[in-house]
C-alpha positions in Angstrom: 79.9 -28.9 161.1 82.4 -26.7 163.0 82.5 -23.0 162.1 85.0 -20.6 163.6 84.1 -17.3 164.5 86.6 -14.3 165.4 87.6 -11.0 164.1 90.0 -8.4 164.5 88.9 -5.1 163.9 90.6 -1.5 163.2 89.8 1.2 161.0 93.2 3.4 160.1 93.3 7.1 160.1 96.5 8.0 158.3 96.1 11.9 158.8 95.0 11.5 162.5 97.6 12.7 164.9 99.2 10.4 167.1 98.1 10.0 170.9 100.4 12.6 172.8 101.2 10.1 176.0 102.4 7.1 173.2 105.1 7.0 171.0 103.7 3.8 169.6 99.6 2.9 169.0 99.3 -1.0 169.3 95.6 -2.8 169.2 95.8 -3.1 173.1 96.3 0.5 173.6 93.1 1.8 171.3 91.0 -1.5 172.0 87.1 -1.1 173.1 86.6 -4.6 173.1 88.7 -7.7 173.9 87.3 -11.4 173.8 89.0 -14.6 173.8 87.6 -18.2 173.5 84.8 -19.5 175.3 83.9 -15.4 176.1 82.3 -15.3 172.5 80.2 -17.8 173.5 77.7 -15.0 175.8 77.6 -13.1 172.8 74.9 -12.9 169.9 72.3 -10.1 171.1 74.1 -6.9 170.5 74.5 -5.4 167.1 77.7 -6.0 166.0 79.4 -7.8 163.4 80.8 -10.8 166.2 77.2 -10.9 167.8 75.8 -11.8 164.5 78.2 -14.2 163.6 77.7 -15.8 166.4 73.8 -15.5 166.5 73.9 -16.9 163.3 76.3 -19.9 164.1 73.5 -20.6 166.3 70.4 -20.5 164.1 71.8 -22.4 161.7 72.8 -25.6 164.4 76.2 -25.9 163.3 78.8 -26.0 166.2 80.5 -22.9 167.4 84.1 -23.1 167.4 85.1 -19.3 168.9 88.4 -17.5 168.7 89.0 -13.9 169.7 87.8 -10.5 168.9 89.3 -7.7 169.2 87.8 -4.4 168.2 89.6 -1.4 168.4 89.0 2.4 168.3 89.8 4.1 164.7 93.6 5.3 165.4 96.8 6.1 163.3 98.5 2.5 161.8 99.3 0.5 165.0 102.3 -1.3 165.0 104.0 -4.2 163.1 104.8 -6.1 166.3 100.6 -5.0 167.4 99.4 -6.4 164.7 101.5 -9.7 164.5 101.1 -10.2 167.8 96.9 -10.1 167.3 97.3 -12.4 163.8 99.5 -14.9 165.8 96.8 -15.1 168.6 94.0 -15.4 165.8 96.1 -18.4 164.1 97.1 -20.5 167.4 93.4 -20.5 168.7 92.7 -21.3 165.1 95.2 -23.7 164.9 93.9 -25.3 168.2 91.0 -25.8 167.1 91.6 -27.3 164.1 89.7 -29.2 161.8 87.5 -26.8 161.0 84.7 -26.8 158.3 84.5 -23.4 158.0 86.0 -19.5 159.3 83.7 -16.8 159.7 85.6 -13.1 160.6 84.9 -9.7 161.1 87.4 -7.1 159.7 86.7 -3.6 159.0 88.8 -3.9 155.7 90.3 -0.3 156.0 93.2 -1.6 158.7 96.8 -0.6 158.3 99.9 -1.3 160.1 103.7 0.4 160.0 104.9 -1.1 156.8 102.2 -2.9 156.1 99.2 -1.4 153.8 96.4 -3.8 154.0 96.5 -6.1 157.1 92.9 -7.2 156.4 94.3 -9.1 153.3 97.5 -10.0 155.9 94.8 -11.2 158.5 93.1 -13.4 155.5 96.1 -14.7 153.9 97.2 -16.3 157.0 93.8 -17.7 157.4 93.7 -19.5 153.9 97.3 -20.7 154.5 96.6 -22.7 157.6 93.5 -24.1 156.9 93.8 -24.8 153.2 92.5 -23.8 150.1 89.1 -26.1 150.2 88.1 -24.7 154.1 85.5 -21.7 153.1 87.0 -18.0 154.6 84.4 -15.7 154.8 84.3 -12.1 156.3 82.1 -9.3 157.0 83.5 -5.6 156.0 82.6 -2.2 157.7 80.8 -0.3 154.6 83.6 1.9 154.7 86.3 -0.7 153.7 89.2 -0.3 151.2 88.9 -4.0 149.5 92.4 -5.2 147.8 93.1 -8.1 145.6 94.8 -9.8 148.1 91.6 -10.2 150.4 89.7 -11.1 147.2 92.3 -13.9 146.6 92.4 -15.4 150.1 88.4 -15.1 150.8 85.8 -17.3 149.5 82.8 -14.5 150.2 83.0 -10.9 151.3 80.2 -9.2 152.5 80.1 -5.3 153.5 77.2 -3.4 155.8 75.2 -1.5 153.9 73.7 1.7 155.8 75.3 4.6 157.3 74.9 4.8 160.4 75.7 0.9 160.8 72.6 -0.2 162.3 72.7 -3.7 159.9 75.9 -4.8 161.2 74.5 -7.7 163.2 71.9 -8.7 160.0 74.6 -8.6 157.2 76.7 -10.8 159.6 74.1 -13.4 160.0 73.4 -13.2 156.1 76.9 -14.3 155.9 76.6 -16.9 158.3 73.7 -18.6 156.3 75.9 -18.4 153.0 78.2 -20.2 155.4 75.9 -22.6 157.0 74.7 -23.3 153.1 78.6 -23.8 152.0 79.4 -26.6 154.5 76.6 -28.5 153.6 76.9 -28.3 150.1 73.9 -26.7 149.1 75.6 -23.8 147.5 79.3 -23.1 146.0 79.8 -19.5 146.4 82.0 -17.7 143.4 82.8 -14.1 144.0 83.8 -11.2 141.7 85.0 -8.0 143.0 85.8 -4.4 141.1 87.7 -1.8 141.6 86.3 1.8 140.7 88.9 5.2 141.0 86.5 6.2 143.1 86.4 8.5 146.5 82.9 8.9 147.7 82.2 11.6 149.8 80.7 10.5 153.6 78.1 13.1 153.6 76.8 11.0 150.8 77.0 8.1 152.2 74.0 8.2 154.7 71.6 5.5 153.6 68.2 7.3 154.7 68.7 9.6 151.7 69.0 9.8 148.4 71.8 9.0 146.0 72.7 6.2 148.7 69.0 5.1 149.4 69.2 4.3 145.5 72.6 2.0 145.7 70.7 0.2 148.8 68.1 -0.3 146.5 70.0 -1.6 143.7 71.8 -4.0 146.1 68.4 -5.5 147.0 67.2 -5.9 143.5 70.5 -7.3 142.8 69.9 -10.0 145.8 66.7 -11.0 144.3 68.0 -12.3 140.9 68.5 -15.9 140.1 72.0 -17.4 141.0 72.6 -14.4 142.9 73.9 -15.0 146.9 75.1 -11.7 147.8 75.6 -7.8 146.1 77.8 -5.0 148.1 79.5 -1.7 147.6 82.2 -1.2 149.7 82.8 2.7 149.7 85.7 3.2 151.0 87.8 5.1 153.7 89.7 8.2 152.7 92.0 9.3 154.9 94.6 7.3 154.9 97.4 6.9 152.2 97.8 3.8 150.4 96.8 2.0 147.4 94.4 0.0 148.6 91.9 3.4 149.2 89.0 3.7 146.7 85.2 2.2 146.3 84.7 -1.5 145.4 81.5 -3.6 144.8 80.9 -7.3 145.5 78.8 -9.7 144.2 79.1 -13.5 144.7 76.5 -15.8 143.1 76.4 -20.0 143.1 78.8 -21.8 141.6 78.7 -19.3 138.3 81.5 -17.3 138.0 80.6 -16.3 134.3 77.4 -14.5 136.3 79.3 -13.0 139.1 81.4 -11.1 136.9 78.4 -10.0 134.4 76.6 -8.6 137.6 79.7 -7.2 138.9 80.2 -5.3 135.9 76.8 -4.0 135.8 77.1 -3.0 139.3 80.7 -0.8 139.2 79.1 0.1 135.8 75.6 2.1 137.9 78.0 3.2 140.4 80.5 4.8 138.2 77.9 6.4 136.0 76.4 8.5 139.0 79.9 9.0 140.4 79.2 13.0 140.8 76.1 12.2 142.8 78.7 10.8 145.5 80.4 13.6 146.0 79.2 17.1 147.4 80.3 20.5 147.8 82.3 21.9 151.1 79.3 23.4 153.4 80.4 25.9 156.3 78.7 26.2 159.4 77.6 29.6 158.9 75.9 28.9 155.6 74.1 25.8 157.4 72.9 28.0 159.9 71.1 30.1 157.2 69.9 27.3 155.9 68.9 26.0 159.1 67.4 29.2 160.2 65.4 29.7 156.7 63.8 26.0 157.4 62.5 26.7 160.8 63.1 23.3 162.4 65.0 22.6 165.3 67.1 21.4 166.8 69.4 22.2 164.2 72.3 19.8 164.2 75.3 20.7 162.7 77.5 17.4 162.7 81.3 18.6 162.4 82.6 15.9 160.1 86.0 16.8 159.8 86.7 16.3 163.7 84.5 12.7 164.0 86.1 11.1 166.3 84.8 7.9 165.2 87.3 8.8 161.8 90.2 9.3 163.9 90.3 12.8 164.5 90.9 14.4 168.1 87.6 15.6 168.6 88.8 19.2 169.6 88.0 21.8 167.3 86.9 24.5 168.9 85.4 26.2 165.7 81.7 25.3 166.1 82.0 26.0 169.8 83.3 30.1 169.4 80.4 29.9 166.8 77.3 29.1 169.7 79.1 31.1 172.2 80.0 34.4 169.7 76.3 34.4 168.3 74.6 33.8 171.4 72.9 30.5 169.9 71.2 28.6 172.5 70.3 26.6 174.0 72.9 24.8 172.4 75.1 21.7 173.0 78.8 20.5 171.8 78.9 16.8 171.5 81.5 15.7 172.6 84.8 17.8 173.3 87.7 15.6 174.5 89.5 17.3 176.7 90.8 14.8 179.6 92.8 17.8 181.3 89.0 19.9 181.8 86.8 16.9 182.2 89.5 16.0 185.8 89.2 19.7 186.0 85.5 19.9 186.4 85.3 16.3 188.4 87.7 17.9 191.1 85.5 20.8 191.7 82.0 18.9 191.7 78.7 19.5 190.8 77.2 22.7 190.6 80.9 24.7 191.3 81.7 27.8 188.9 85.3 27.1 186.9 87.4 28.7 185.0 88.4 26.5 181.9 90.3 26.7 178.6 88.7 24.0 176.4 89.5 22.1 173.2 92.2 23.1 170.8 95.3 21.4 172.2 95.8 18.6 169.9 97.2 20.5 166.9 97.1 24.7 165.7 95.1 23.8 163.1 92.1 22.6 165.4 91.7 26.2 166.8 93.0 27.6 170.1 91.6 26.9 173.2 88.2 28.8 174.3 88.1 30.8 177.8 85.1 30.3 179.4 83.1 30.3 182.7 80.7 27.4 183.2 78.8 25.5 185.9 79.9 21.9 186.2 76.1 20.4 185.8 76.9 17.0 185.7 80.0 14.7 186.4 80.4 10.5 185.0 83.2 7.9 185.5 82.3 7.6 181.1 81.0 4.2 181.7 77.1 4.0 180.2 74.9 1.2 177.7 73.6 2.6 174.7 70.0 2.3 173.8 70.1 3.2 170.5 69.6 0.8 167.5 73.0 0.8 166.1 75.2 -0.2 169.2 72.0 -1.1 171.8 73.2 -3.2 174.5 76.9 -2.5 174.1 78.6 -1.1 177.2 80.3 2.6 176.1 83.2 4.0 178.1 83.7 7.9 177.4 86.5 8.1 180.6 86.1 11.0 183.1 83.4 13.3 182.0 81.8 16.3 182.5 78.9 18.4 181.5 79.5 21.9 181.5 77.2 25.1 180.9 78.0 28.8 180.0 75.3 31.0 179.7 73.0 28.2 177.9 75.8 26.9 175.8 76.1 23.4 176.5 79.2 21.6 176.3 79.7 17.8 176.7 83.3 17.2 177.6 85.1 13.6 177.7 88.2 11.9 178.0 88.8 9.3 175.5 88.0 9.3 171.5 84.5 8.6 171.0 82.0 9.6 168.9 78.2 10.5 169.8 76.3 7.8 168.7 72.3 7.9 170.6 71.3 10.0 173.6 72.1 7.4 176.1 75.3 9.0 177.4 73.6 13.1 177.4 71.3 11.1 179.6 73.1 9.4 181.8 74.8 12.8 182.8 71.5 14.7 183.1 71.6 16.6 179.7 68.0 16.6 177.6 69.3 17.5 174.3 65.7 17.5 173.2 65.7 21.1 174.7 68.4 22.1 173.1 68.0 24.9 169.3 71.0 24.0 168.2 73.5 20.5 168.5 77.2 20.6 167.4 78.1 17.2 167.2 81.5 15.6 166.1 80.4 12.9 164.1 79.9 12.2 160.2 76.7 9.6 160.0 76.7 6.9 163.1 75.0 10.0 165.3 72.1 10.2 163.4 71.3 6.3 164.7 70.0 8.2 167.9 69.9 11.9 167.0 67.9 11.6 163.7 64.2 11.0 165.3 65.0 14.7 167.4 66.4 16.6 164.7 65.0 19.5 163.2 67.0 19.9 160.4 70.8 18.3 160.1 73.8 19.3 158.2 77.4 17.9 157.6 79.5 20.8 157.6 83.1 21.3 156.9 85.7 23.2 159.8 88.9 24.0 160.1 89.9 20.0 161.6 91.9 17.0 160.9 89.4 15.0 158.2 89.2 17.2 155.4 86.1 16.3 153.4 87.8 17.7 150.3 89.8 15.4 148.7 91.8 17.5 146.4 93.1 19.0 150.4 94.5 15.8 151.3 98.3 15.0 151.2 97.9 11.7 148.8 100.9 10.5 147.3 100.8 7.0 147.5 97.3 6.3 145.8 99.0 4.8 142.9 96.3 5.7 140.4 94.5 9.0 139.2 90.9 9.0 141.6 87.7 10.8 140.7 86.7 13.4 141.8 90.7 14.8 142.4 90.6 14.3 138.6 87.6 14.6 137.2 88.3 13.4 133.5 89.5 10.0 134.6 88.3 7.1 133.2 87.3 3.3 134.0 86.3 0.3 132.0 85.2 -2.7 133.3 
C-alpha cells in the first residue's frame, strides 16, 4: 500500500507584533524547516511529528510516498498568497503521486492566514477533494491545537500530542501511522467524534508532569484501553489569537462504531468540563515566586517568563525579569534568551573577553519595558547554529543566529538573534555557559524548557510580566470568539 506523508506546520500568534524588517510574514520567511520529496526519505530518528510518520511508514512495510514539510516558527497570520502557495505545492506532489491508498500529515491545527481563520481545515479540505472521499486523511495536531468542524469533516482520524513539553511528538505520530497501516488493510474502519468545550485552558496548567494535566493523560490512557476504542485526545487549545476556531476540544475515534465514539466523547468533554477551574490558575508575579522560591530553598530557581515565550510568538524582549536579577543583586543568574540581533553583532564585533557598553531588550514595543544599560564582558560568541540533546527535539539542528553570551557582575545574559525558545542546555553549552551554576534562571518559555531544564531545577515557576502573551484571558482583546468562553465568563454553560 502507498501512504503519503507531508505536513505543513505553523502555529498563529494573533497578538504577536509583526517582524520590523517585513511588511508581510509568508511560511518561507518564519520557516525552521523545509523538505521536499525524496528529502523525507533520511528522515525518521528525530522527534518530530514527520520523523514519526515516516518511521512508522517504515515499520509497518507499506511504501512511502513523501511530499513536503514545511515547519515554520510561531509568527503573526502569514499571508494568503504564503499559504496558497505551500497548499498548491502540497497538492501537485500529491497529485503526482497519485493513486494513493492513504495521506498521513502533520499540522499544528492552530494555523491562520490573512482572511483565512483555520488553514489547517483549508490544508485538509483540499486533501479530501483530490483524493476522494474513500482515501483515509489522517493528521497529527500539536496539543495546543484549535480543532474546527471543518478539519473534523475532511479527516478520517485526528490525533493530538499529549504532554507539555512535546517530547511524544514522534510516538503519537507513529500511533497514527499504525491506525493507518491498520486502515489500508482493512483490519479496522476508524469513526471519529469530536467536541467542542467553551473552554480556555491556562498553559501553566498544561504541563503534563503535574497534576490536573497528569490526570487528563491518565484518563486518555484508560480511555485507549477500552474495547472498540483506537484513539482518545484533548486538544487544548491556543489562545492568543482571535477567531472562532480558539477553545479546547477532545477526540476520540473507535472501529467502525460511531454510536461508541460519541458515547466516549461525551464522557470525555463531560470530565474535562467538570474540572474546568482546575485548568486555569491565578496571575503569579516574579517577585512573589521569588518568595516562594526563597522560602523552599532549592535552586536554581527558574522563573519561566510565559508571557514573552518566544515559542508563542512573542518577541522575546522583556526586560522585566532582567532589571529584577540586576536591581536585587540575584546571582549567579542567567536570562534565557534575550533577542536582540542589534547587541548580539554588537558583542560579536568586539570579541571575546572585550568590556561593552550595551542597551539590551525592550525595543519591540513600550509595553515590553525599555532597554537596560549595562556593562558586560562578552564571554562567549556562536554563529546560532547547534544540535539539541534534549529529549524533546534530540537530533534536530537549532539555529539561534548571531549570538552572544554576556556577563555583568554575575548576571548572565544569553542574547540571540532570531525567535527561539530555550528548549535543553545544548545551546548554553555550546557557548560555554553552565547553567547548573547558576541560583537563579529567567527563561522565556511556557513548558517546552522544562524538556532539558526540569532534571536541574530547584524549584520552577511560570510567572506573569509586563509582555505580549498575557496569561489572563479576561486581558486579551477578543472580539471575534463568537461564543461566551470559560473562565472570561464563568457562569457559562455546555451540554453535550
Amino acid at each position: 500500500m502507498r501512504i503519503a506523508v507531508g505536513g505543513i506546520e505553523h502555529e498563529t500568534c494573533g497578538f504577536a507584533a509583526p517582524s520590523p524588517t517585513a511588511e508581510v510574514t509568508t511560511l518561507m520567511s518564519v520557516a525552521r524547516t523545509l523538505k521536499y520529496g525524496e528529502e523525507l526519505r533520511s528522515l525518521g530518528d528525530a522527534n518530530t511529528i514527520v520523523d514519526g510518520l515516516v518511521r512508522g511508514v517504515r515499520e509497518s512495510g507499506h511504501e512511502l510516498v513523501p511530499l513536503l514539510w514545511i515547519d515554520a516558527n510561531t509568527s503573526p497570520p502569514v499571508s494568503r498568497e504564503s499559504l496558497e502557495s505551500a497548499i498548491e505545492d502540497l497538492l501537485d506532489r500529491l497529485r503526482q503521486s497519485l493513486p494513493v491508498d492513504g495521506v498521513l500529515l502533520s499540522l499544528h491545527g492552530a494555523f491562520a492566514a490573512e482572511g483565512v481563520d483555520d488553514a489547517d481545515g483549508e490544508v485538509l479540505s483540499r486533501v479530501r477533494e483530490l483524493v476522494g472521499p474513500q482515501v483515509p486523511v489522517m493528521a497529527v495536531h500539536d496539543l495546543h491545537c484549535n480543532i474546527s468542524p471543518v478539519m473534523e469533516q475532511a479527516a478520517t482520524v485526528m490525533v493530538v500530542e499529549r504532554t507539555y513539553p512535546h517530547i511524544d511528538m514522534a510516538e503519537r505520530a507513529r500511533h497514527a501511522a499504525q491506525i493507518m497501516a491498520r486502515t489500508v488493510t482493512g483490519q479496522i474502519r476508524p469513526t471519529m467524534a469530536v467536541r467542542y468545550l467553551p473552554l480556555l485552558w491556562s498553559a501553566a496548567r498544561m504541563i503534563d508532569a503535574e497534576p490536573p494535566m497528569s490526570d487528563a493523560v491518565r484518563k486518555l490512557r484508560e480511555l485507549d484501553q477500552r474495547p472498540g476504542v483506537l484513539s482518545a485526545s484533548i486538544g487544548v487549545g491556543y489562545q492568543w489569537i482571535d477567531n472562532p476556531t480558539v477553545g479546547t476540544s477532545v477526540i476520540v475515534v473507535t472501529d467502525n462504531d460511531d454510536a461508541l465514539a460519541r458515547s466516549y466523547a461525551d464522557e470525555l468533554a463531560e470530565w474535562v468540563w467538570e474540572r474546568r477551574s482546575q485548568w486555569q490558575r491565578d496571575p503569579l508575579t516574579p517577585e512573589s515566586a521569588l518568595a516562594q522560591g526563597e522560602q523552599l530553598g532549592r535552586f536554581p530557581i527558574i522563573l519561566a517568563e510565559q508571557g514573552d515565550n518566544t515559542g508563542g510568538g512573542a518577541a522575546g524582549d522583556a526586560t522585566e525579569l532582567l532589571r529584577l536579577l540586576i536591581e536585587q543583586k540575584l546571582v549567579p543568574s542567567a536570562v534565557l534568551y534575550m533577542v536582540d540581533p542589534d547587541v548580539a553583532a554588537q558583542a560579536i564585533s568586539a570579541g571575546v573577553g572585550a568590556e561593552i557598553d550595551i542597551l539590551i531588550g525592550g525595543k519591540s514595543q513600550p509595553l515590553v519595558g525599555p532597554p537596560v544599560p549595562m556593562r558586560v564582558r562578552v564571554r562567549g560568541i556562536s554563529d546560532g547554529r547547534f544540535i539539541y540533546d534534549g529529549p524533546m527535539w534530540a537530533g534536530v539542528v537549532g539555529e539561534m543566529g548571531p549570538s552572544a553570551w554576556l556577563e555583568q557582575d554575575g548576571v548572565h545574559v544569553v542574547v540571540i538573534s532570531d525567535r527561539h525558545q530555550p528548549i535543553d542546555l545544548a545551546f548554553c553549552r555550546s557557548l560555554g555557559l553552565d547553567c547548573r551554576q547558576m541560583r537563579y534562571l529567567a527563561i522565556k518559555s511556557t513548558g517546552h524548557f522544562r524538556s532539558g531544564f526540569a532534571p536541574i531545577a530547584g524549584s520552577i515557576f511560570n510567572v506573569d510580566t509586563a509582555s505580549t502573551l498575557s496569561h489572563d484571558f479576561r486581558r486579551l482583546p477578543y472580539t471575534r470568539l463568537g461564543r461566551k468562553m470559560y473562565p472570561i465568563d464563568p457562569n457559562v454553560e455546555w451540554n453535550p
